[in-house]
N, C-alpha and C positions, 0 to 999 in steps of 0.2 A: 178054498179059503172061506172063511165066517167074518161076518158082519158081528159087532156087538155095541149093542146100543148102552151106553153108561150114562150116559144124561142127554133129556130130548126137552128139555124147559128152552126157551130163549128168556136172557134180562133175566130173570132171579128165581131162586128154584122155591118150589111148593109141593104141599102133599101130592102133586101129578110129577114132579120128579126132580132131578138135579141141572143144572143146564150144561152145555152141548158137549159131550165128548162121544166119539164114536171110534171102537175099534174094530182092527181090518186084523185075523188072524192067518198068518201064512204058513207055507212051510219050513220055511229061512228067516219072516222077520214078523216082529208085531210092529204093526204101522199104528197111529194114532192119528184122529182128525179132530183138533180144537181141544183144549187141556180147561173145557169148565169146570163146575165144582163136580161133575161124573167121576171128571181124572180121578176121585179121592177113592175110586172104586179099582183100580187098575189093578191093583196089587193081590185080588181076588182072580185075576185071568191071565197074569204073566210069573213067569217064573226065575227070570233071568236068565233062561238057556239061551233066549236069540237076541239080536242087538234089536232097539225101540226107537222107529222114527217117529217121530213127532211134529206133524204136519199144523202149522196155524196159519188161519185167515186172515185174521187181524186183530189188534188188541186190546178191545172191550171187554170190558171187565168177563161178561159172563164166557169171553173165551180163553182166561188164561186164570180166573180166578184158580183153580187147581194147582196149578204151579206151585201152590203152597205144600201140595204135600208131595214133593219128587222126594222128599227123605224117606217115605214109607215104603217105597216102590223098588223093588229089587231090578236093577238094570247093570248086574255085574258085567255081561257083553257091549254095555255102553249106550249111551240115550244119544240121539242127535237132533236135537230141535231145530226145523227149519222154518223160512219164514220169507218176506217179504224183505227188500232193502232196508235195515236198520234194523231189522230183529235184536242183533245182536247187542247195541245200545236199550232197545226196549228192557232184553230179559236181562241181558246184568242189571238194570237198575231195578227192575222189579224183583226179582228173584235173588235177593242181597237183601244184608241189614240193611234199615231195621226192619223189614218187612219179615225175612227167613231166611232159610237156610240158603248162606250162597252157594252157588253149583260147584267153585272150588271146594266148598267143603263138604259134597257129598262122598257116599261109600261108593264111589261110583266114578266113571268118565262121562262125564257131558260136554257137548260138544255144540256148537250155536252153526246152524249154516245159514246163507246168505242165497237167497235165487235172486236172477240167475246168474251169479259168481259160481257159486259151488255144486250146481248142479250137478256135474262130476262124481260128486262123493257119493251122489244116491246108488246105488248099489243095482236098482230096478227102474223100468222104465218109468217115466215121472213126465206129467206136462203139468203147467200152470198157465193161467190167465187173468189178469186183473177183472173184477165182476166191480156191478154197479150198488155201492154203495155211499153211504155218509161218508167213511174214512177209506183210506185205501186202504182195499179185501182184494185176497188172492183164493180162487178155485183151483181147486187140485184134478186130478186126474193118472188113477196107479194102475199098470197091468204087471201082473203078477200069476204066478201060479195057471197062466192059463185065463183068468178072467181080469177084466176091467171094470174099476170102479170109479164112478165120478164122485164128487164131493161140493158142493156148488151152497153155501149157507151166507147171509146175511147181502142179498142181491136183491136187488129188481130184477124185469126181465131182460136180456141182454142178448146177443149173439156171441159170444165170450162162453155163457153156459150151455148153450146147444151145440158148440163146438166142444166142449169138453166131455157134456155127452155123446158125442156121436155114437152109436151102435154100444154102449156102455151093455156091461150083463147087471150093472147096479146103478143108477143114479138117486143119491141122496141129496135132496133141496131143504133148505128155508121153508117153513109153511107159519111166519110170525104174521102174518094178516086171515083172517077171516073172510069168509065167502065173499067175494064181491068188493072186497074193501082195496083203495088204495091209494097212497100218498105221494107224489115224486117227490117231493122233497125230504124222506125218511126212506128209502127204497127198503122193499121186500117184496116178497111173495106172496100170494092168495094160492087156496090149492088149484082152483084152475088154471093160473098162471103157471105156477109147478107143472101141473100135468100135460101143458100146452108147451114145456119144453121139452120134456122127456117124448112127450109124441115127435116133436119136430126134429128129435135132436134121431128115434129111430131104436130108445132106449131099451131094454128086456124089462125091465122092471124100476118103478119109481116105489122111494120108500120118504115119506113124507117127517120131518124132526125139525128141532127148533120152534116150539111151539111159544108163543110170545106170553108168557104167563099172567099177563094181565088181562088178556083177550081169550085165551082158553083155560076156564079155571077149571075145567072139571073133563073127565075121558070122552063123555059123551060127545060134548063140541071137538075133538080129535075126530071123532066116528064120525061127527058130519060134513067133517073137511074130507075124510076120505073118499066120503060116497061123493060129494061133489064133485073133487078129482076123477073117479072114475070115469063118468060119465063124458070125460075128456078124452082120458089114459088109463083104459078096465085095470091095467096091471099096477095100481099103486094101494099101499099099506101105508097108513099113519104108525110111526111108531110111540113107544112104550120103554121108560125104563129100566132096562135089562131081556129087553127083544133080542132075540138072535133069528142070524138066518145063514142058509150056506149061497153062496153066490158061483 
């Protein structure tokens, strides 16, 4: 499978890129992690031959702002958005007039799931964990094709996320704080903090996103969130929008 990075901004996108969407490309499904303003990008890497899960964390704006354009997106085998308890109240009210297009009225089937009610309906192996955030945030965790990919954005540090990396062939974190930097009472990550759980969690590779755009305005400060991570966990990359990789 392929990673593809479609928006790696956290809070609000800039000429360093769109904020958070991440695609997981399989051989049965395109999976989707967080629908930012990237999602507006999807419609360049899917084609509507496989059905499209659509995995969110939680509902701040810069992770569902995209939602706006599921009319653009061809998902003739059907969209499944899933989510945390009350997804489904969230996105009909958000994804309805007067906002947009409602999901009744796409060229399409969409379909709202609920964890862990419908956990059922996922079709591939799926774990999730509530992570340490301001709102309740759910981390993901897909094995698929053979590899495993964590998904772990808008956290502190937690045992929730090194559970859900465990022995991961991909873990992508948060990296919205800067070296050294940290708040409890707004939780995120620092890259050493990231890198200190992909070590512990036993990861293959940490790929660092969600870069909080008021704090990293420019590629270089990515590059020195990376080299800092390193020196934790040699195997992590800051990403970039429109990064790919094979996992």
């Amino acid at each position: 499978m392929k990673a593809i990075f479609l928006g790696t901004n956290g809070w609000f996108e800039t000429e360093t890129g769109n904020t958070l969407c991440v695609l997981i490309k399989t051989a049965e499904y395109d999976i989707v992690f967080d629908a930012g303003s990237g999602f507006f990008k999807l419609d360049k890497f899917i084609d509507g031959t496989k059905p499209v899960y659509l995995f969110l964390s939680h509902f701040h704006m810069d992770h569902i702002s995209g939602l706006h354009g599921l009319s653009k997106i061809n998902c003739k085998n059907g969209l499944f958005i899933a989510g945390q308890s009350g997804t489904r109240d969230v996105i009909n009210h958000f994804v309805n007039k007067p906002f947009t297009v409602p999901l009744n009225e796409l060229k399409y089937t969409a379909e709202i799931l609920e964890l862990p009610a419908d956990k059922d309906m996922i079709p591939f192996e799926l774990d999730f964990l509530p992570l340490l955030h301001s709102d309740p945030c759910l981390g993901y965790r897909i094995t698929v094709d053979g590899g495993t990919v964590a998904f772990c954005t808008d956290t502190g540090y937690c045992e929730n996320a090194v559970k859900l990396a465990r022995d991961a062939d991909l873990l992508i974190t948060e990296c919205a704080f800067l070296p050294g930097e940290e708040n409890t009472e707004w939780p995120h990550l620092n890259p050493e903090t990231a890198a200190r759980i992909a070590l512990e969690a036993g990861a293959k590779k940490l790929l660092l996103t969600h870069f909080d755009a008021a704090r990293y305005t420019n590629f270089e400060m990515r590059r020195d969130a990376e080299i800092v991570a390193r020196e934790v966990f040699p195997c992590t990359s800051a990403s970039a929008d429109l990064m790919d990789l094979e996992v």
